[in-house]
C-alpha positions in Angstrom: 0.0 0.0 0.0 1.5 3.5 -1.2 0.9 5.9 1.6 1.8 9.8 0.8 2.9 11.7 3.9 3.3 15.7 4.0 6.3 16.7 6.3 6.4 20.5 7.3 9.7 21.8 5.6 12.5 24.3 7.1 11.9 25.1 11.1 13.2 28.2 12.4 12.8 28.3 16.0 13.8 30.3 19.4 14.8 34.0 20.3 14.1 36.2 17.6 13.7 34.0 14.9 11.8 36.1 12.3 15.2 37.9 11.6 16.0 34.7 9.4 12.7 35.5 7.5 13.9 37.4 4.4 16.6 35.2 4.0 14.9 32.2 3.6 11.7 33.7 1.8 14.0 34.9 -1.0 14.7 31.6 -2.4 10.6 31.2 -2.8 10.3 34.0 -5.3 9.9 38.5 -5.7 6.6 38.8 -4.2 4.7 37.8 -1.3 1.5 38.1 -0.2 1.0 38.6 3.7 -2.0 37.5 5.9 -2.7 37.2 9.3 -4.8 38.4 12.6 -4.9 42.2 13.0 -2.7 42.2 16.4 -0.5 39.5 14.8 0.3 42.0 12.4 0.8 45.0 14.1 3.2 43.5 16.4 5.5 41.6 13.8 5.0 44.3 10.6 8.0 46.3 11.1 10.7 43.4 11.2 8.8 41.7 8.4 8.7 44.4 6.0 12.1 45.4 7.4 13.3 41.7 6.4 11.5 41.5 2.8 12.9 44.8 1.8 16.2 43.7 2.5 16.2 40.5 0.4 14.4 42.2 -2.7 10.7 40.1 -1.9 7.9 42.4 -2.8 5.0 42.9 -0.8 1.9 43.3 -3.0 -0.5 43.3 -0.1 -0.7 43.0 3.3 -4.4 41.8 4.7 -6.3 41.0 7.7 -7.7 37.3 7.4 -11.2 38.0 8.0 -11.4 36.8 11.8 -12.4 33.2 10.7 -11.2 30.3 8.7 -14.3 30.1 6.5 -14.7 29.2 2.3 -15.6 32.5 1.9 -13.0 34.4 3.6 -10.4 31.4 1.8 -11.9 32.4 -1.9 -11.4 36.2 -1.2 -7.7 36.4 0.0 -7.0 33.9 -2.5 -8.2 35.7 -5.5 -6.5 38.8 -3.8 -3.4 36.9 -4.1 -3.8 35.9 -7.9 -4.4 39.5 -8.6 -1.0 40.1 -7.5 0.8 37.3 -8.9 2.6 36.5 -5.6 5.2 33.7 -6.2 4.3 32.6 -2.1 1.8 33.4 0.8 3.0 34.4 4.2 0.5 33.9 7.2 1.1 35.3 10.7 -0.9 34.8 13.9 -2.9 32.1 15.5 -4.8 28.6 14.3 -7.5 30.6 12.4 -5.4 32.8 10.8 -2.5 30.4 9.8 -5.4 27.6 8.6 -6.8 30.5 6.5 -3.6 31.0 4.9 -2.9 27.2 4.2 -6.1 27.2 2.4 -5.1 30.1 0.5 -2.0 29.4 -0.5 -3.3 25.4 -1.7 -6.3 27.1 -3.4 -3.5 28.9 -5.3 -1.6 26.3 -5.8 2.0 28.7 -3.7 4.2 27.7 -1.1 3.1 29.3 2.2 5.4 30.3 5.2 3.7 30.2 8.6 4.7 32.7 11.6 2.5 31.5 14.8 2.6 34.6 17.0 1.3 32.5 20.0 1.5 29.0 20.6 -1.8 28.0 20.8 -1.9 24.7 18.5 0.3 22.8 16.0 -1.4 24.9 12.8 1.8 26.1 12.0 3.0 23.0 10.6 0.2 20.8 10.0 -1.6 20.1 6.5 -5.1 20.6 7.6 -7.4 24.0 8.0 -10.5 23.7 10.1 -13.3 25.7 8.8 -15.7 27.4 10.3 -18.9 29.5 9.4 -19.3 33.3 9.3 -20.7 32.8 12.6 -17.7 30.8 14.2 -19.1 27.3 14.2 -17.0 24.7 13.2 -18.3 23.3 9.8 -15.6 20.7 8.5 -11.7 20.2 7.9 -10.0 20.7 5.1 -7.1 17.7 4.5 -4.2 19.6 2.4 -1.8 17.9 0.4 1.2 19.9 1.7 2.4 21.0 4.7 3.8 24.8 5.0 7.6 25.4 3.3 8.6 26.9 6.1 7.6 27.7 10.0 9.5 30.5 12.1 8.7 30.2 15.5 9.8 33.1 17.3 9.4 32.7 21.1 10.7 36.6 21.3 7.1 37.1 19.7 5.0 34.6 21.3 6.3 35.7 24.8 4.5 38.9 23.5 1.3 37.8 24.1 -0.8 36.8 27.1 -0.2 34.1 29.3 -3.4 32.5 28.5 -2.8 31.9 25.2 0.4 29.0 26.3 -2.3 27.9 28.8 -4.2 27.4 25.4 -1.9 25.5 23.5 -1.2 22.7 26.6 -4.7 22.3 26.6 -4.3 21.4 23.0 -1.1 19.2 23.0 -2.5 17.2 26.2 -4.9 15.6 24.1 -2.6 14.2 21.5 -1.8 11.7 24.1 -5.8 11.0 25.4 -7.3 10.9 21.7 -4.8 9.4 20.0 -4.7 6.6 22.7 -8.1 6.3 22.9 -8.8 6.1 18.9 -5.6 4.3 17.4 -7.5 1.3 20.4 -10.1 0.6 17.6 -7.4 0.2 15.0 -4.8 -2.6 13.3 -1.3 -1.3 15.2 0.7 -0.7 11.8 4.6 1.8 12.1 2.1 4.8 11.6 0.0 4.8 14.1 2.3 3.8 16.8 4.6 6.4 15.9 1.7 9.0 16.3 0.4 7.5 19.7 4.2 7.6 21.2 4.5 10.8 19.9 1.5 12.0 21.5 2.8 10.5 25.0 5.9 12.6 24.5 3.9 15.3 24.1 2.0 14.2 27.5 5.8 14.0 29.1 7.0 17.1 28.1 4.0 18.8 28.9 3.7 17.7 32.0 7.5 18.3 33.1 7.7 21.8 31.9 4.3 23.2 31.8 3.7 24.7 34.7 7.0 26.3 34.5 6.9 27.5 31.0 3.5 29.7 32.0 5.8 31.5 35.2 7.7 32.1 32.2 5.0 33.3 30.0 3.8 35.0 32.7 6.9 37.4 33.2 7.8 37.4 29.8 11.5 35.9 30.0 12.9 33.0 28.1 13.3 29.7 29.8 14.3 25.8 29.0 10.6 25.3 29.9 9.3 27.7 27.6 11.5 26.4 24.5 10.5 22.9 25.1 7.0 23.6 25.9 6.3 25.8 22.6 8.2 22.6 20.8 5.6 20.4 22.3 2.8 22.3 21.1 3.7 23.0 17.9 6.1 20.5 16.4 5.3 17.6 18.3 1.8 17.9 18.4 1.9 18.6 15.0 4.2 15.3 13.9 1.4 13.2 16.0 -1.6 14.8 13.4 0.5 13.8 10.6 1.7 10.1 11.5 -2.2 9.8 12.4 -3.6 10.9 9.1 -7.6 12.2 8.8 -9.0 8.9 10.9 -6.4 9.5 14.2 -6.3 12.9 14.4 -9.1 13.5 16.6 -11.7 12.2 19.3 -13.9 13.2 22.2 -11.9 16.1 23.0 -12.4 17.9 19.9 -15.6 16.7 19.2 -16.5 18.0 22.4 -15.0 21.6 21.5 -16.7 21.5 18.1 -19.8 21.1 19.9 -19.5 24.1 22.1 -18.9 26.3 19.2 -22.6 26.2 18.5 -23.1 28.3 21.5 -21.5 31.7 21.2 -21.1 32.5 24.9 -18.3 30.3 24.3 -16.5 31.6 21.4 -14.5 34.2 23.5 -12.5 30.9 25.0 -10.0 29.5 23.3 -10.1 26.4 21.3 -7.1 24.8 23.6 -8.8 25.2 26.8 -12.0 23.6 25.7 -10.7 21.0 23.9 -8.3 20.5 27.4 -11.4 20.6 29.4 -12.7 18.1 26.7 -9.8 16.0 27.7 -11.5 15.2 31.3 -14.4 14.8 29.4 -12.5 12.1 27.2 -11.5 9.8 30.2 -15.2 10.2 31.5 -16.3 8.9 28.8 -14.0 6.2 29.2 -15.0 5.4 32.4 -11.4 6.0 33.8 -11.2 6.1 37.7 -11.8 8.5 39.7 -8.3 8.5 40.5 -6.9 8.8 37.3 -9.3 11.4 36.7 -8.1 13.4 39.5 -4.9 12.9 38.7 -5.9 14.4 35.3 -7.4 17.5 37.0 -4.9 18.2 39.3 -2.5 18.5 35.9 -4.6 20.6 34.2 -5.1 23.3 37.7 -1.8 23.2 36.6 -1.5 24.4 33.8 -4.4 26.5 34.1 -6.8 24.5 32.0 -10.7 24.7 32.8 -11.6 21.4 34.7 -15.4 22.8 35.4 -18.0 24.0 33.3 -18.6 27.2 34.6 -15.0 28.2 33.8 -15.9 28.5 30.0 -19.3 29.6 30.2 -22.5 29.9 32.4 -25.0 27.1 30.7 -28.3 27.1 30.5 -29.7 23.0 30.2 -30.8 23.7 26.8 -27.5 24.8 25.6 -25.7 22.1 27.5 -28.0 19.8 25.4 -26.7 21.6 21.8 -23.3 21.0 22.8 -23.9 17.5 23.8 -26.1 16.3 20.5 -23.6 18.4 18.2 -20.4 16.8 20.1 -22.1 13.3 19.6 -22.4 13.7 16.0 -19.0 15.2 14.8 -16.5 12.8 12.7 -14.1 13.6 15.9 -16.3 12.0 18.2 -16.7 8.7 16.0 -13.0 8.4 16.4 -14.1 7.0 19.7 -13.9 3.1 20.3 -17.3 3.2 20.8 -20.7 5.0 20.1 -21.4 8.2 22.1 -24.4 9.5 22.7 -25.5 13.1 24.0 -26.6 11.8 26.9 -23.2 10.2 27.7 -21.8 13.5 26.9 -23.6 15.4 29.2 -22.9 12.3 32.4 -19.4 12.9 31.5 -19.5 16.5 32.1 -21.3 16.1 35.3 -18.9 13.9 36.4 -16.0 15.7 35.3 -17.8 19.2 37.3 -18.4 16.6 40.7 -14.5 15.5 41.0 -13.4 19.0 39.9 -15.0 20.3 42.8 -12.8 18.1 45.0 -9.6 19.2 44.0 
């Protein structure tokens, strides 16, 4: 069986990274189109257009993303990009800004360069883009064929931004080890998908060795070995797990769980990393772990400052608890499960999750 796998190209990484930028972006062609989230781009604008002027790349635009990853938004910026004849796309800023760009660019058929200004997820590297509607719900993901050319991770940058952010990221690394363990237990073993689940323990290990240290550092904004090898976790490791795993281990409860809250909008303001941590807990509920491993569980996401209760994303009403159950239930994550789930199992796991949270 011929299997084709994307592998993310040159990696830049640490302490002002984006000053190797224009050197490398040179060798992709004379023009460039830029992308990204607004703040993303005010806060990393200077050094780029600093870096391209210096190695001769034109910029023929510079644009906001459009504040979600959605086909429309993909079909403008792309068309803004063939209007300009860029030879490569450059996307800066979070998951929903870098995905927007991956689209782009593969719609276009260019080479794309990613900067993730806060490590938040592995979107940097990884050949997928999650849509969403105009309205912020998640509506499907889009498997790409190649992975990004290029990735500068500059931890200068992504100390830049709030604390909460890293918190985000763990949240979303975490559960490369619970879903990935959980699905690849209703597959054939084969190289591939152990090599995603071990990477997804190492992810686990790192995680939870230098987490909790690596958000002090966040926190004061100062560079540490914690911070360097946390940031790794999230977005190259994590990342390496998505690819070994392909489209059917990517995912399970924990995302499906997060996909489900996104059809309520009081809880749009939290990031997709500390759901989908929170969904973690919910994973081994659903399980029916222990209580003491469950615990365990809890006590690493305090941590790490994770949600481990319900009310820390959002004040429920029954009715929309029941949305986010019957939409989690039904996602393609959630039937990476080794067994059916229904909404009503999603809702006992929650309650469960809430009642051993409180005892911590």
């Amino acid at each position: 069986m011929n299997t084709q796998l994307p592998f993310p190209g040159r990696i830049f990484r640490g302490a002002d990274a984006l000053q190797y930028i224009g050197e490398y972006c040179k060798t992709l062609g004379k023009r460039v189109y830029i992308l990204g989230g607004k703040t993303a781009l005010e806060k990393t604008q200077e050094i780029i257009d600093k870096q391209m002027a210096e190695s001769k790349v034109e910029i023929i635009a510079t644009d906001w993303y459009g504040g979600e990853c959605s086909r429309a938004n993909i079909q403008h910026l792309a068309d803004r990009a063939m209007a300009g004849k860029a030879d490569f796309i450059l996307a800066v800023g979070g998951g929903k800004a870098l995905d927007t760009g991956k689209a782009v660019a593969a719609k276009c058929l260019l080479p794309i360069v990613t900067v993730p200004t806060i490590a938040a997820t592995c979107a940097a590297i990884t050949p997928l883009a999650v849509l969403y509607d105009e309205k912020g719900q998640f509506a499907d993901n889009l498997f790409l064929t190649e992975c990004p050319v290029a990735t500068i991770i500059d931890t200068t940058v992504i100390l830049g931004a709030p604390s909460s952010w890293l918190a985000a990221g763990i949240g979303d690394t975490l559960a490369k080890m619970y879903e990935l363990r959980a699905a690849a237990s209703r597959m054939q073993p084969t190289s591939l998908t152990m090599a995603a689940v071990s990477n997804g323990q190492i992810c686990y290990d790192i995680i939870k060795h230098f987490g909790k240290d690596a958000l002090e550092s966040a926190e004061n904004m100062r560079h540490s070995t914690a911070l360097d090898a946390t940031v790794d976790a999230i977005v190259l490791f994590a990342g390496m797990s998505s690819i070994y795993g392909g489209e059917k281990l990517r995912n399970a409860a924990a995302h499906a769980i997060y996909n489900g809250f996104t059809k309520v909008p009081k809880s749009h303001s939290v990031a997709h990393g500390l759901i989908v941590g929170y969904g973690n807990l919910c994973l081994l509920a659903l399980e029916e772990k222990s209580d003491q491993e469950i615990l365990e569980e809890i006590k690493l996401a305090n941590r790490c400052k994770i949600p481990t209760t319900l009310r820390q994303i959002a004040s429920l009403s029954k009715e929309e608890l029941e949305i986010i159950a019957e939409a989690s239930s039904k996602t393609t994550a959630m039937a990476c499960m080794p067994f059916e789930v229904s909404k009503e199992m999603v809702i006992n796991a929650i309650k469960r999750v809430d009642s051993l949270a409180a005892q911590v």
